[in-house]
C-alpha positions as CSV (number, residue, x, y, z in Angstrom):
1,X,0.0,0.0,0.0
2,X,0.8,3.5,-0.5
3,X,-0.1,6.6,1.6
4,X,-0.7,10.0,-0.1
5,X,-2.7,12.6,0.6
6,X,-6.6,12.9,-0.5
7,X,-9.3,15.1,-0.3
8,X,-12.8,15.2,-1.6
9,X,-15.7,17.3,-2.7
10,X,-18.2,15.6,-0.1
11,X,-15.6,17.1,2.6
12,X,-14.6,20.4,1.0
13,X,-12.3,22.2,3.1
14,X,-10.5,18.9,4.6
15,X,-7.5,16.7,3.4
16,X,-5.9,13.3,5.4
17,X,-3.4,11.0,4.2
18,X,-5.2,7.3,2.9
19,X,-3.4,4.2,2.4
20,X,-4.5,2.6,-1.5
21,X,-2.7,0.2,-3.7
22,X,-0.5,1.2,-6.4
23,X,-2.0,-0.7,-8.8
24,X,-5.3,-1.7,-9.3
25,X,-7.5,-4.2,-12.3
26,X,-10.6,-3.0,-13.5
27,X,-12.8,-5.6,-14.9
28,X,-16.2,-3.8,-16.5
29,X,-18.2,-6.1,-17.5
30,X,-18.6,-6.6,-21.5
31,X,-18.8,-4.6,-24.8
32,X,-20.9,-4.3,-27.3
33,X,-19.9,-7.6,-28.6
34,X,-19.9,-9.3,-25.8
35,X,-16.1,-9.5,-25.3
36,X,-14.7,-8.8,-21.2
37,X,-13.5,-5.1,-20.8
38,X,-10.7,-4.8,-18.1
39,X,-7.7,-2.9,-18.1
40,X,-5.2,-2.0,-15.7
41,X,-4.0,1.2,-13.4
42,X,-1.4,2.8,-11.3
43,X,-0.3,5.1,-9.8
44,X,-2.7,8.1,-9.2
45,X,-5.3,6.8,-12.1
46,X,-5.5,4.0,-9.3
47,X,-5.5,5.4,-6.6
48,X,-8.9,8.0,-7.9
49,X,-10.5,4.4,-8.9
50,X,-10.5,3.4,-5.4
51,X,-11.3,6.4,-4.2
52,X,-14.6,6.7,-6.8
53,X,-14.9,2.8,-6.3
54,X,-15.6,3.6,-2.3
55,X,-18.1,6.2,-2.7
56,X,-20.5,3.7,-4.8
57,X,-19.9,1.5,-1.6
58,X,-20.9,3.9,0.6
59,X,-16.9,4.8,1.9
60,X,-15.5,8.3,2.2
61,X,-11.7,9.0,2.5
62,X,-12.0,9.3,5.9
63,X,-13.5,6.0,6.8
64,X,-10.2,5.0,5.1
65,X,-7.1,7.5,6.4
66,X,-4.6,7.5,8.9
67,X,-6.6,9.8,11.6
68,X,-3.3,11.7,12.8
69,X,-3.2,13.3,9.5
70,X,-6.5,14.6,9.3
71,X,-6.2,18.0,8.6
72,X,-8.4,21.5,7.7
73,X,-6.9,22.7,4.5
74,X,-8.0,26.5,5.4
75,X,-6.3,26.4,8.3
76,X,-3.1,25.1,6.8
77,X,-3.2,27.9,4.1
78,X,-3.5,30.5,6.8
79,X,-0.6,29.1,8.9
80,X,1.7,29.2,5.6
């Protein structure tokens, strides 16, 4: 797993680091022919399938992040 910092729409305002795998397979289901579609991500493409792939199961970022990094992004821009 690899930990990199998220944020979301659904928690504007907010960021927190999330553990995801690098890599991830996608299998979709069939085209129009009826031949498998799958493919293969990494990196970031991956890690913003997980992230989309949790919100159809109900899962925000922070039901998945490392709660010590938690952190209000406006608060951080003032500080800097």
């Amino acid at each position: 797993l690899v930990t990199a910092p998220e944020g979301c729409a659904s928690l504007k305002g907010f960021s927190a680091y999330v553990p995801r795998h690098w890599a991830v397979h996608v299998s979709a289901g069939v085209d129009e022919h009826g031949e498998p579609v799958s493919w293969e991500a990494m990196g970031w493409a991956a890690r913003i399938i997980q992230h989309e792939m949790d919100h159809l199961d109900g899962i925000l970022y922070i039901d998945r992040m490392d709660t010590r990094t938690f952190t209000n992004v406006g608060w951080m821009e003032l500080l800097d």
